[in-house]
CHARMM internal coordinates of N, CA and C (Angstrom, degrees):
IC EDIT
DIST 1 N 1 CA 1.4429
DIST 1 CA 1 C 1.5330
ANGL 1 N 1 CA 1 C 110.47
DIST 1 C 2 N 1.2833
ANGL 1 CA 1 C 2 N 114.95
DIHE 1 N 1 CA 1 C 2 N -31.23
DIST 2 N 2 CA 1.7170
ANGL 1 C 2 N 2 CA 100.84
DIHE 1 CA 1 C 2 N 2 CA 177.59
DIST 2 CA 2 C 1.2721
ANGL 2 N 2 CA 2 C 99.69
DIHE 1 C 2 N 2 CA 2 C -116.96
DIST 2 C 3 N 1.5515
ANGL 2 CA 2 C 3 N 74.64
DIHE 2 N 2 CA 2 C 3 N 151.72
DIST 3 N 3 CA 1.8841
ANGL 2 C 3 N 3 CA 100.40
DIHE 2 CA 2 C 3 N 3 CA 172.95
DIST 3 CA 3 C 1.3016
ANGL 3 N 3 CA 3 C 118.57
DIHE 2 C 3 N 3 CA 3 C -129.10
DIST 3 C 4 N 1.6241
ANGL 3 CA 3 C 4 N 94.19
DIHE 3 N 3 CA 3 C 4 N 52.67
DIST 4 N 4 CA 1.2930
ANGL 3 C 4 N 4 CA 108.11
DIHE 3 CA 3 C 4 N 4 CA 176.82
DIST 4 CA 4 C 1.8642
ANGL 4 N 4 CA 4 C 107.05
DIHE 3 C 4 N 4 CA 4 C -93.77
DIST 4 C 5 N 1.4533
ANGL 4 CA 4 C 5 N 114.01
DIHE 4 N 4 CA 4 C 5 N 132.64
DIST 5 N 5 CA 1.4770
ANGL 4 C 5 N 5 CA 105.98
DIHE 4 CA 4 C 5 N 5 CA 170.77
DIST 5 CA 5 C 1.1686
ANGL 5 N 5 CA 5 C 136.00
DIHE 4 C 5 N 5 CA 5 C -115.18
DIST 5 C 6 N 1.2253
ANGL 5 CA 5 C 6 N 144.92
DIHE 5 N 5 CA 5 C 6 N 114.30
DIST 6 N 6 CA 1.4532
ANGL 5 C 6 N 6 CA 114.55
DIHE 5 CA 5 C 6 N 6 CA 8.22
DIST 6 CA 6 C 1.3337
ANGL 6 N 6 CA 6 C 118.35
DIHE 5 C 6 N 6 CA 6 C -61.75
DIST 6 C 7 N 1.5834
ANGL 6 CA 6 C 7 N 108.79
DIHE 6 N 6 CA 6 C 7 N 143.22
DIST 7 N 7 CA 1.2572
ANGL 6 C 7 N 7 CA 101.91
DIHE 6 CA 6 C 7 N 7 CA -170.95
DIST 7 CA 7 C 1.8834
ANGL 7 N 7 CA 7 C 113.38
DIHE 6 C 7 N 7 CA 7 C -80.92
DIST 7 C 8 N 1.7611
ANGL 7 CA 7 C 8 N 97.50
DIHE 7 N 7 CA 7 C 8 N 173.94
DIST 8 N 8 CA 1.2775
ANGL 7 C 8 N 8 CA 102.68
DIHE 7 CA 7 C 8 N 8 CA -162.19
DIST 8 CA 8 C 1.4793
ANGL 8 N 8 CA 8 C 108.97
DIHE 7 C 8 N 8 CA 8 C -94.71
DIST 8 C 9 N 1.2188
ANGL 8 CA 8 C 9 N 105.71
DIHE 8 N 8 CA 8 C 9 N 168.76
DIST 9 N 9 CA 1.8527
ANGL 8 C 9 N 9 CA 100.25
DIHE 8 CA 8 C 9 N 9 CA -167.48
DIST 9 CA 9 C 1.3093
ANGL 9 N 9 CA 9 C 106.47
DIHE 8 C 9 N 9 CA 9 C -52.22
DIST 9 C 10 N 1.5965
ANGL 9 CA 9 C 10 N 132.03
DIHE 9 N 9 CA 9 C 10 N 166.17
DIST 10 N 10 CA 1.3915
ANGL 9 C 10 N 10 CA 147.98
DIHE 9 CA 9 C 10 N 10 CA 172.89
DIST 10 CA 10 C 1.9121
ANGL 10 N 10 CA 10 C 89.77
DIHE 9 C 10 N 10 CA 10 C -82.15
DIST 10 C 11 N 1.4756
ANGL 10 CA 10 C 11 N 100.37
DIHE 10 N 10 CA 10 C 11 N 151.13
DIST 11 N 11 CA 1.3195
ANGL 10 C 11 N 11 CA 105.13
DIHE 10 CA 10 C 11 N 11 CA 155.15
DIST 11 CA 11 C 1.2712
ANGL 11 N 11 CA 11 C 144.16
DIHE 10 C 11 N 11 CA 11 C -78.55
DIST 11 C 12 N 1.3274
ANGL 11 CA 11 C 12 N 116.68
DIHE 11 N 11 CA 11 C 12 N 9.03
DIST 12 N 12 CA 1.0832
ANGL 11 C 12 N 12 CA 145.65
DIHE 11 CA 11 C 12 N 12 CA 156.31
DIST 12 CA 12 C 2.0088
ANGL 12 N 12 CA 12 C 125.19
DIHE 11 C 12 N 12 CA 12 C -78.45
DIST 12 C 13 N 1.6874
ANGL 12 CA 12 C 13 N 102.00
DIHE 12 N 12 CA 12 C 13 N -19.29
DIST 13 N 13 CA 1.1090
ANGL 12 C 13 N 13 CA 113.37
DIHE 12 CA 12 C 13 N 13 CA -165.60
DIST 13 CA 13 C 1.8930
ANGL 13 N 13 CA 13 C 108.52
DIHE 12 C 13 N 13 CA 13 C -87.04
DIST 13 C 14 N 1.2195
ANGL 13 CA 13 C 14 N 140.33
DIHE 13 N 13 CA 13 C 14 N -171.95
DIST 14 N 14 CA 1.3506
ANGL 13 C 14 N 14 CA 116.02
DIHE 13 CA 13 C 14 N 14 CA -160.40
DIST 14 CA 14 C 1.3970
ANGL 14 N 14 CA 14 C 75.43
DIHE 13 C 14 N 14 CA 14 C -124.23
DIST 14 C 15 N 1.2382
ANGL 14 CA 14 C 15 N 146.54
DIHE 14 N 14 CA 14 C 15 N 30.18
DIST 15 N 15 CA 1.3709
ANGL 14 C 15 N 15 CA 126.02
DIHE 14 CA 14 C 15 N 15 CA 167.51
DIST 15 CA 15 C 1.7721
ANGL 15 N 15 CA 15 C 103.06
DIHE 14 C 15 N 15 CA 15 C -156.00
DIST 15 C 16 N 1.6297
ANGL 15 CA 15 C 16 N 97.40
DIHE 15 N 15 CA 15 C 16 N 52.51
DIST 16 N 16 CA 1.5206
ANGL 15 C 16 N 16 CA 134.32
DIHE 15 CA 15 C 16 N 16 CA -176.54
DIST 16 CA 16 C 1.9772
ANGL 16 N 16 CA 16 C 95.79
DIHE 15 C 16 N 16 CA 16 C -59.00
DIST 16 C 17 N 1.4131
ANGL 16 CA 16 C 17 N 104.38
DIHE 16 N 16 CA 16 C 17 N -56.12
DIST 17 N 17 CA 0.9550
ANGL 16 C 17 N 17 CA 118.51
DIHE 16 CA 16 C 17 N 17 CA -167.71
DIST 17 CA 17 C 1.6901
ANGL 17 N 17 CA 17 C 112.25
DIHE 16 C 17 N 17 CA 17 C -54.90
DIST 17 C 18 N 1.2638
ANGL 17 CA 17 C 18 N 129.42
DIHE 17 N 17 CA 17 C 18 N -37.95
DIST 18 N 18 CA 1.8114
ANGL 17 C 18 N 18 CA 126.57
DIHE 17 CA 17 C 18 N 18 CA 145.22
DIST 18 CA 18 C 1.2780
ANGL 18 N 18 CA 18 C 120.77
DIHE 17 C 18 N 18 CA 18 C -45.49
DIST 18 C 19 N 1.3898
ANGL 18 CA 18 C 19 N 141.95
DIHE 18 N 18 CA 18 C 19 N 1.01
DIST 19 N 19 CA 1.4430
ANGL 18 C 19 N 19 CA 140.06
DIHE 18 CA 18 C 19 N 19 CA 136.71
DIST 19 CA 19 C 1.4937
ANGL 19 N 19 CA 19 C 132.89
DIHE 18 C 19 N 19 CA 19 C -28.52
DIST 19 C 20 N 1.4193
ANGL 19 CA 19 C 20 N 131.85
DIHE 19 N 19 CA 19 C 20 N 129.13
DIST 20 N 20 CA 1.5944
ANGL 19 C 20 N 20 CA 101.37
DIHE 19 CA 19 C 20 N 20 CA -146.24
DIST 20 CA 20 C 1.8736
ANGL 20 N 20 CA 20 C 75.84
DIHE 19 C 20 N 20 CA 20 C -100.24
DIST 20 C 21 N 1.6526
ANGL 20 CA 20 C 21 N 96.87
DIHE 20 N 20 CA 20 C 21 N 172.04
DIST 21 N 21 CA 1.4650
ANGL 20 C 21 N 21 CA 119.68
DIHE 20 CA 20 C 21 N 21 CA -155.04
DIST 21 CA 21 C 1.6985
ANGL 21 N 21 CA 21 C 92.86
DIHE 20 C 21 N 21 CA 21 C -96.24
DIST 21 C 22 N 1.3716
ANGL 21 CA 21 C 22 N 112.95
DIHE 21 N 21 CA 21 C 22 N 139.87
DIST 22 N 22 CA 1.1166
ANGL 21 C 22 N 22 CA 128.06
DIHE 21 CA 21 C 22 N 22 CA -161.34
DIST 22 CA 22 C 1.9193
ANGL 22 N 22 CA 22 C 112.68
DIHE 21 C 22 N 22 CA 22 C -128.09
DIST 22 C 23 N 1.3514
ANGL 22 CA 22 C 23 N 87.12
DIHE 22 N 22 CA 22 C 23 N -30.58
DIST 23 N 23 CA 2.2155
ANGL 22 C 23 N 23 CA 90.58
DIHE 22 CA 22 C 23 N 23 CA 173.75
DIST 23 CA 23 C 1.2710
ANGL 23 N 23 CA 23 C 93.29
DIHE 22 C 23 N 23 CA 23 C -148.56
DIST 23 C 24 N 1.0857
ANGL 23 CA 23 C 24 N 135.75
DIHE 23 N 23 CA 23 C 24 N 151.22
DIST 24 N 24 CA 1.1561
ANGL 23 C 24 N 24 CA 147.53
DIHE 23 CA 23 C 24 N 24 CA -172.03
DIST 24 CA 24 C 1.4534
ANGL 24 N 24 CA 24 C 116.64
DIHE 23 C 24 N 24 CA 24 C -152.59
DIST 24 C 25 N 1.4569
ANGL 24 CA 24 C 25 N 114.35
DIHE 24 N 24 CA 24 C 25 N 118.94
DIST 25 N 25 CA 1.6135
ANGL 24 C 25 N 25 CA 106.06
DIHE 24 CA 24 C 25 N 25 CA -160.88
DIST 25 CA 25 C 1.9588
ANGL 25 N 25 CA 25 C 95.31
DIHE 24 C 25 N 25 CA 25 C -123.81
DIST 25 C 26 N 1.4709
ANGL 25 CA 25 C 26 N 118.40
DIHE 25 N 25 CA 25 C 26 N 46.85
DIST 26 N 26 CA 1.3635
ANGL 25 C 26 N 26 CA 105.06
DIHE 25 CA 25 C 26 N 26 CA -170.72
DIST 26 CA 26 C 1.6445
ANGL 26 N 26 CA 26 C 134.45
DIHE 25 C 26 N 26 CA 26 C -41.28
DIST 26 C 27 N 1.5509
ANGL 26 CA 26 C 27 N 101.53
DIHE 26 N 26 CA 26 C 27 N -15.32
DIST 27 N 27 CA 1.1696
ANGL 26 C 27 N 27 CA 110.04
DIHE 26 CA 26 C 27 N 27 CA -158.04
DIST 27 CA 27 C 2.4484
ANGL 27 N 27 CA 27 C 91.72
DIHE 26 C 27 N 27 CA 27 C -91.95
DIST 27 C 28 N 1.3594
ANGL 27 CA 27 C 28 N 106.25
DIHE 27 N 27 CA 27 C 28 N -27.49
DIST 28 N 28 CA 1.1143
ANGL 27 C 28 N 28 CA 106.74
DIHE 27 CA 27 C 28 N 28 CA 155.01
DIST 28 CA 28 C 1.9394
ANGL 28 N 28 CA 28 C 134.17
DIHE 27 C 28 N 28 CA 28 C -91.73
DIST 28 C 29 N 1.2284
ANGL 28 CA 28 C 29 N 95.21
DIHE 28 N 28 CA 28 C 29 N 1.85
DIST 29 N 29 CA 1.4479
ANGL 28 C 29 N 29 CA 100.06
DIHE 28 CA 28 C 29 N 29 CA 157.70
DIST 29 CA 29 C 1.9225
ANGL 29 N 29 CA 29 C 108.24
DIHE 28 C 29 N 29 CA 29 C 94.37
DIST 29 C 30 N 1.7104
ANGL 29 CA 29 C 30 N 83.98
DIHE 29 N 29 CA 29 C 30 N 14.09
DIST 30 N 30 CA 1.9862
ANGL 29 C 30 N 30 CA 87.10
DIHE 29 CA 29 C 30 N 30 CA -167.91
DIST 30 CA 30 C 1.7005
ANGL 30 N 30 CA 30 C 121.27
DIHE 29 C 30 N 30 CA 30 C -128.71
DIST 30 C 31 N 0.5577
ANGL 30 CA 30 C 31 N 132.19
DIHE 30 N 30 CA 30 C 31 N 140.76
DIST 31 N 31 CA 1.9775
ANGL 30 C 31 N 31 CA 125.99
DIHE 30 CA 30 C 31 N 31 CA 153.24
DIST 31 CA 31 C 1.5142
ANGL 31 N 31 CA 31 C 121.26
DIHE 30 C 31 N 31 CA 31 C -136.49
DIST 31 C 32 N 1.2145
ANGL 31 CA 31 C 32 N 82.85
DIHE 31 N 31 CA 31 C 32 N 172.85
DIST 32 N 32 CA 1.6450
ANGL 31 C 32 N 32 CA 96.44
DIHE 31 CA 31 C 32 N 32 CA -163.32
DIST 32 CA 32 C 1.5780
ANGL 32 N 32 CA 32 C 117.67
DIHE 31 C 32 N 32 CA 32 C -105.98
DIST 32 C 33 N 1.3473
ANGL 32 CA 32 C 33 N 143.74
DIHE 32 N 32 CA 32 C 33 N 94.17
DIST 33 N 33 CA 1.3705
ANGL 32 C 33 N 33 CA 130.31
DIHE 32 CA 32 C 33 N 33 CA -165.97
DIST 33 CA 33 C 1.7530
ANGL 33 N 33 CA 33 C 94.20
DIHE 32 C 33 N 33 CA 33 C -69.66
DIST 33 C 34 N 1.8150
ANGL 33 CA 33 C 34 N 88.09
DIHE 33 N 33 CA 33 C 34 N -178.73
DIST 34 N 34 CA 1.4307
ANGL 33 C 34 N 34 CA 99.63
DIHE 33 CA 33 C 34 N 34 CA -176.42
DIST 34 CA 34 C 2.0711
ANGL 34 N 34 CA 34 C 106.45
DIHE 33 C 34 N 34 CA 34 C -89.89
DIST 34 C 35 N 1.2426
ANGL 34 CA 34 C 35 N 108.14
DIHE 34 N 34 CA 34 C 35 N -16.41
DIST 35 N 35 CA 1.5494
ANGL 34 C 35 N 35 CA 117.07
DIHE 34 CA 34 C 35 N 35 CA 162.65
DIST 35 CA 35 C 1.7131
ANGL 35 N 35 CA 35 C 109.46
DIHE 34 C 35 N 35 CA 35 C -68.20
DIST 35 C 36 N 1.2229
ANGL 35 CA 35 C 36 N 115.65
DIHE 35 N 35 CA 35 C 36 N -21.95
DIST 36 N 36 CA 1.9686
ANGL 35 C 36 N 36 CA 114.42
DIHE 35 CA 35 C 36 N 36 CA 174.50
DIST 36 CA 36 C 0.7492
ANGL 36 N 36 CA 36 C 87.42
DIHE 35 C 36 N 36 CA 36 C 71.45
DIST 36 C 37 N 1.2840
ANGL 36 CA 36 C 37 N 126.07
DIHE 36 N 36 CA 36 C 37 N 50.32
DIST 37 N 37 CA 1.7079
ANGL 36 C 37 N 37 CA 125.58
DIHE 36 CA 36 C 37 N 37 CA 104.15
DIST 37 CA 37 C 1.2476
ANGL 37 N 37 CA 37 C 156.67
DIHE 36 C 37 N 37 CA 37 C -120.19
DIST 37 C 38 N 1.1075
ANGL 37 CA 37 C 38 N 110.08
DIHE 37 N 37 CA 37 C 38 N 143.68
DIST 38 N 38 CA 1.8548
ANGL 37 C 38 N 38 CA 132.17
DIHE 37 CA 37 C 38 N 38 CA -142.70
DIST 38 CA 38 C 1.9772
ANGL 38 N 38 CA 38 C 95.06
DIHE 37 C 38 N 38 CA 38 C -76.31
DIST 38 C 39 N 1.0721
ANGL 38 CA 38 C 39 N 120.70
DIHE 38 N 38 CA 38 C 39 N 114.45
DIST 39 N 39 CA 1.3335
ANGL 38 C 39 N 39 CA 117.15
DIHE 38 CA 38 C 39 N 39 CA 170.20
DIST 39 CA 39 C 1.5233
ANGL 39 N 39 CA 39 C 103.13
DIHE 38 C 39 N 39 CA 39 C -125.57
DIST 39 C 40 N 1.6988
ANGL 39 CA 39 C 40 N 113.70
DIHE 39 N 39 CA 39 C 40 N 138.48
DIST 40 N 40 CA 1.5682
ANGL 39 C 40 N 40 CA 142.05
DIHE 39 CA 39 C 40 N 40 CA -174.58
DIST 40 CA 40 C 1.1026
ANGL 40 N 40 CA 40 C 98.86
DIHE 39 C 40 N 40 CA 40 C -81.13
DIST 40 C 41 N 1.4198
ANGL 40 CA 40 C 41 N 113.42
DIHE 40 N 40 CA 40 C 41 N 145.58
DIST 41 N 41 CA 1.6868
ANGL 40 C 41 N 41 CA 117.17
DIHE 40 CA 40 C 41 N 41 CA 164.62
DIST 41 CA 41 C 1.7575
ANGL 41 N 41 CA 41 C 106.99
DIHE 40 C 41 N 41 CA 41 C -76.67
DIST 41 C 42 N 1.4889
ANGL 41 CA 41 C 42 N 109.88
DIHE 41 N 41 CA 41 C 42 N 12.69
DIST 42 N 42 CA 1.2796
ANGL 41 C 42 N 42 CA 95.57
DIHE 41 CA 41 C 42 N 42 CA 156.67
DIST 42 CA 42 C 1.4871
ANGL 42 N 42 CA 42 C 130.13
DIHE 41 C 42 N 42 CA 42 C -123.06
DIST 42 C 43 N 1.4684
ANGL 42 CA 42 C 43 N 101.16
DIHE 42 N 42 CA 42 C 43 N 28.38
DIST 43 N 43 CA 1.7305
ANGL 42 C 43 N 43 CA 128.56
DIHE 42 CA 42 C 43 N 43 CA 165.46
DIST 43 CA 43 C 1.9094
ANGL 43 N 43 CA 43 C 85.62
DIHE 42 C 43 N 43 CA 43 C 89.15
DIST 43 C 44 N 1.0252
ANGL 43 CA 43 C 44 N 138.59
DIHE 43 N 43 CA 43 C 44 N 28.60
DIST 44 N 44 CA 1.4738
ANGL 43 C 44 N 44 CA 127.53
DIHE 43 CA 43 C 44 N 44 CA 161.31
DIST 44 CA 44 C 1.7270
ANGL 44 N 44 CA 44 C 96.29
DIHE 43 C 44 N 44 CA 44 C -84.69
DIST 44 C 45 N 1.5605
ANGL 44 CA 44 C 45 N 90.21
DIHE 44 N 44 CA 44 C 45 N 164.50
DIST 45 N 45 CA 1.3778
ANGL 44 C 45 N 45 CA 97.93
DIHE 44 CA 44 C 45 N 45 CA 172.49
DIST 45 CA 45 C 1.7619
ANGL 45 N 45 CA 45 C 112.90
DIHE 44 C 45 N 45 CA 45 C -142.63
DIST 45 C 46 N 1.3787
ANGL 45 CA 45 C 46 N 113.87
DIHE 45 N 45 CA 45 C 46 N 156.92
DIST 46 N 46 CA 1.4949
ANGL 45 C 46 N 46 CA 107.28
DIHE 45 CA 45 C 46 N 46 CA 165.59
DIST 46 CA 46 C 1.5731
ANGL 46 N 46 CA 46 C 100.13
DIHE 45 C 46 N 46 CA 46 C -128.78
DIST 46 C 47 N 1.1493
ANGL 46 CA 46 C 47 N 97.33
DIHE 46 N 46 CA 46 C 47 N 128.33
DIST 47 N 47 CA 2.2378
ANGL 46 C 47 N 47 CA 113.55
DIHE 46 CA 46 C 47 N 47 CA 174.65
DIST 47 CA 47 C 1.5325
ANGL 47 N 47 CA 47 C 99.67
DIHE 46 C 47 N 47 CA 47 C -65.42
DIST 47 C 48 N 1.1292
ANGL 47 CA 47 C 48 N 104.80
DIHE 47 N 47 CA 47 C 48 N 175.41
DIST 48 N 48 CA 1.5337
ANGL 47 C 48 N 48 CA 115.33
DIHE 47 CA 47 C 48 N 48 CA 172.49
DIST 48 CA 48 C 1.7614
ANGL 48 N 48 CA 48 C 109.45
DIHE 47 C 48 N 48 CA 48 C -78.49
DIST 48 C 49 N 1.2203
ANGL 48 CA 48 C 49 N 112.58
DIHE 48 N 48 CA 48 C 49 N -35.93
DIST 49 N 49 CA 1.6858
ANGL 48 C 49 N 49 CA 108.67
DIHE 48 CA 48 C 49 N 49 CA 179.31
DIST 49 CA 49 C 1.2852
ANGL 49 N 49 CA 49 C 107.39
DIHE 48 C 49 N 49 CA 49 C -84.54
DIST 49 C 50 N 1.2373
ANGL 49 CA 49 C 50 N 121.04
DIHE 49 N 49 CA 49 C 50 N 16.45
DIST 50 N 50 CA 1.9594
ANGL 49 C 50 N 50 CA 111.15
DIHE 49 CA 49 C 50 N 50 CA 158.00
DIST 50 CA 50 C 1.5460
ANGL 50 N 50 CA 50 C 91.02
DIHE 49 C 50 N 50 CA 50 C 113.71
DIST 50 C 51 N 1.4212
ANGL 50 CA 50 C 51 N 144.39
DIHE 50 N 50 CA 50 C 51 N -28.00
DIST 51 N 51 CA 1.4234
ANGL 50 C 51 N 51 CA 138.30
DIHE 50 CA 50 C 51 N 51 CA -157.91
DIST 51 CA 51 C 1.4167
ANGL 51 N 51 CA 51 C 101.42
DIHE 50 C 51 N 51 CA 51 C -79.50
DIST 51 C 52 N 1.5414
ANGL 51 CA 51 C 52 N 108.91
DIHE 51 N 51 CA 51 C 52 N 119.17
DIST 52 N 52 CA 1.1597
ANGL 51 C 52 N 52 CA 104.89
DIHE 51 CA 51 C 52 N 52 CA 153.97
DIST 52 CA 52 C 2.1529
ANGL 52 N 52 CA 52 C 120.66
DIHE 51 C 52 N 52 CA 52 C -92.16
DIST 52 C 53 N 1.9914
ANGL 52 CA 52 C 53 N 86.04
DIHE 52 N 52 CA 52 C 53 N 166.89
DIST 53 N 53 CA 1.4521
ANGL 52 C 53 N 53 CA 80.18
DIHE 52 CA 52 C 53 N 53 CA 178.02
DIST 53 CA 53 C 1.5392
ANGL 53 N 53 CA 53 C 91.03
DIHE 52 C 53 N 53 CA 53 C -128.11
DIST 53 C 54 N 1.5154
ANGL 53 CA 53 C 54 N 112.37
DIHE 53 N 53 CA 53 C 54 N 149.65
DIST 54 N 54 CA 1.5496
ANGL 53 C 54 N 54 CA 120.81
DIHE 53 CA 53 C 54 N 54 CA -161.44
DIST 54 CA 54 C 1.5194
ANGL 54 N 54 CA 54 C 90.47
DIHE 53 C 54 N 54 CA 54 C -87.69
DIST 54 C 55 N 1.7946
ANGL 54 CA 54 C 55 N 107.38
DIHE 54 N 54 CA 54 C 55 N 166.18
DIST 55 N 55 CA 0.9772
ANGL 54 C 55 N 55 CA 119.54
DIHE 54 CA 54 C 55 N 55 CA -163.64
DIST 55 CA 55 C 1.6803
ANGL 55 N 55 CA 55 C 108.72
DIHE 54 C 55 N 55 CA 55 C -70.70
DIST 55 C 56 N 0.8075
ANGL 55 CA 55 C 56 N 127.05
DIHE 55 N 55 CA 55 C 56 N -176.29
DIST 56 N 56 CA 2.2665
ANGL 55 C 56 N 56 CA 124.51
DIHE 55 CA 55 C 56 N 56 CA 154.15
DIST 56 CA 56 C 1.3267
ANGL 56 N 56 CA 56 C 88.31
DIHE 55 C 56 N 56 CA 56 C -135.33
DIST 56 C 57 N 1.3736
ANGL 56 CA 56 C 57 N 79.10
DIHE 56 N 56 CA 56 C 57 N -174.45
DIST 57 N 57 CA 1.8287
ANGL 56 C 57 N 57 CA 95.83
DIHE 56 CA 56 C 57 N 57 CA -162.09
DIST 57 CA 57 C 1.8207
ANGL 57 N 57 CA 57 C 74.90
DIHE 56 C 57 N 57 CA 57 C -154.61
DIST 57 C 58 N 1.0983
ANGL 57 CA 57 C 58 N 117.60
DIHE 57 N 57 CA 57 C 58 N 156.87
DIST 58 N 58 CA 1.1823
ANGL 57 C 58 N 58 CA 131.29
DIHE 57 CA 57 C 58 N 58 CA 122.21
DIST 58 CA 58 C 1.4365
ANGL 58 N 58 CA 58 C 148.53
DIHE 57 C 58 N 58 CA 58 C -120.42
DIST 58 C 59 N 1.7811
ANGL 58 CA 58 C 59 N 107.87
DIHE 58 N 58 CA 58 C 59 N 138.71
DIST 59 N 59 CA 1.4239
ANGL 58 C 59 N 59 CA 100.88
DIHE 58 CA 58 C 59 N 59 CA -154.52
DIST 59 CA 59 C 1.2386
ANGL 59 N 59 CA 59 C 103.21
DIHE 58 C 59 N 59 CA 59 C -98.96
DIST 59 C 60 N 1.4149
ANGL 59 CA 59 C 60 N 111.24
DIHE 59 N 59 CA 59 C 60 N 162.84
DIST 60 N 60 CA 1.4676
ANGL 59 C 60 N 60 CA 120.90
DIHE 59 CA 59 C 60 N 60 CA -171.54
DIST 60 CA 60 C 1.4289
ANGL 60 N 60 CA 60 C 122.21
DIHE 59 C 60 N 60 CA 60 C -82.83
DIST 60 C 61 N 1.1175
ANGL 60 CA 60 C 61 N 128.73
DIHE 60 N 60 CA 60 C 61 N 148.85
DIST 61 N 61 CA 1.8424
ANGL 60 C 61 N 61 CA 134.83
DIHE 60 CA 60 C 61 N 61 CA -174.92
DIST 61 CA 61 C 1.0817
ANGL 61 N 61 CA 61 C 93.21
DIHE 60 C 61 N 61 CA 61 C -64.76
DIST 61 C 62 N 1.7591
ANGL 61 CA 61 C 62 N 99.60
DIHE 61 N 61 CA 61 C 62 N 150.14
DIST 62 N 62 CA 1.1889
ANGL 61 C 62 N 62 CA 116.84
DIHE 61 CA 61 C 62 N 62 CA -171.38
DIST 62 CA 62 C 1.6273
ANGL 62 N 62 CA 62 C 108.92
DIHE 61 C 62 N 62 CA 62 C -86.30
DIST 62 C 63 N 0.8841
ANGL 62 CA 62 C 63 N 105.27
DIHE 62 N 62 CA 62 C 63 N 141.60
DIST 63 N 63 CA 1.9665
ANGL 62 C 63 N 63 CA 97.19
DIHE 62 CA 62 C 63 N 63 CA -173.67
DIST 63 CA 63 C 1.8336
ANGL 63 N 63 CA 63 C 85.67
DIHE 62 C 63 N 63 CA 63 C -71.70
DIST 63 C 64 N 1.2680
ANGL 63 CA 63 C 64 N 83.42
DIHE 63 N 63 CA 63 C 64 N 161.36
DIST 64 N 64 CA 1.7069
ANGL 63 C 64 N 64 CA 114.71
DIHE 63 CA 63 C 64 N 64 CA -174.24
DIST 64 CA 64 C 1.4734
ANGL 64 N 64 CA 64 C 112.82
DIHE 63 C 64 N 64 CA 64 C -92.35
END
COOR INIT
IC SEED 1 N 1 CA 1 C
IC BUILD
């Protein structure tokens, strides 16, 4: 799907998410990389074969 060169990670690859952005719907909360995949403005994702991956969060250190 991309013909970006060098090309951009596979969606299969663990750093999918460096894929450059291709539709972008901010006002619905979504975009589309050029690997076809769908990433949430709340770090969820959906692959091209239907799998989604749930959002993370990261939590903050505990004060000392």
């Amino acid at each position: 799907m991309c013909q970006h060169r060098p090309r951009c990670p596979s969606a299969t690859s663990c750093r999918r998410e460096a894929a450059r952005l291709v539709v972008f719907h901010p006002e619905q909360g979504w975009g589309l990389l050029c690997n076809g995949v769908v990433v949430f403005d709340d770090t969820g994702e959906l692959l091209p074969d239907g799998r989604s991956v749930p959002a993370y969060h990261v939590l903050p250190e505990r004060a000392r």
